[in-house]
VEXDREN-2710 file (C-alpha; in Angstrom, 1 decimal):
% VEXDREN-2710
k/r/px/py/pz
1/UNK/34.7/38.6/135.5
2/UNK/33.5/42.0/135.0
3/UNK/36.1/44.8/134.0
4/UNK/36.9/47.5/136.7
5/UNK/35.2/50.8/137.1
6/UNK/37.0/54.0/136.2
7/UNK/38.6/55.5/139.3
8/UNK/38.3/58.9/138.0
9/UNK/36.6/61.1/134.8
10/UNK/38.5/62.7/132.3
11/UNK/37.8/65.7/130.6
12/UNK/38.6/68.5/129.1
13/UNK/40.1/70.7/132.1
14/UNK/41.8/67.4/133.4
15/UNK/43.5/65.8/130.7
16/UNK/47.0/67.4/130.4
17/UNK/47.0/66.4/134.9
18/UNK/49.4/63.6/135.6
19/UNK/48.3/60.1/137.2
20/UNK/48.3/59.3/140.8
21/UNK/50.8/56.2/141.0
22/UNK/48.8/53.0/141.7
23/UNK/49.9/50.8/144.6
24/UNK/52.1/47.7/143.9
25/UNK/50.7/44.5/144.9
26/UNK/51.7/41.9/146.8
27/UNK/52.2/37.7/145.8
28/UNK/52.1/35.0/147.7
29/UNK/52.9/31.6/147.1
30/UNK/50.3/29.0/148.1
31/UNK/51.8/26.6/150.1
32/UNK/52.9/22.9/149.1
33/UNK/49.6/21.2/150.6
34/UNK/47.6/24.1/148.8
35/UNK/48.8/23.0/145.5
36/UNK/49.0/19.6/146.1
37/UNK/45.0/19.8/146.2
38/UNK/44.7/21.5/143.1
39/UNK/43.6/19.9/139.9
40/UNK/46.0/20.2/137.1
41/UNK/44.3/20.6/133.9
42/UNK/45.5/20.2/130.5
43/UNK/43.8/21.8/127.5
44/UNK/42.1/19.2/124.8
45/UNK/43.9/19.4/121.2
END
């Protein structure tokens, strides 16, 4: 999975700016038959 891209430069005339607020995500629980297919793995010791 690759790291996201910067969404803006910073510099020298633009440091002392504030941030824009980034927007809040949602979550959603999968349903029960959703995780009833999933395969639980455990990790080897």
């Amino acid at each position: 999975m690759a790291k996201r891209n910067a969404e803006k430069e910073l510099t020298d005339r633009n440091w002392d700016q504030e941030d824009e607020a980034e927007e809040v995500g949602t979550f959603s629980m999968a349903s029960e038959e959703v995780l009833k297919n999933r395969a639980i793995k455990k990790a080897k010791r």
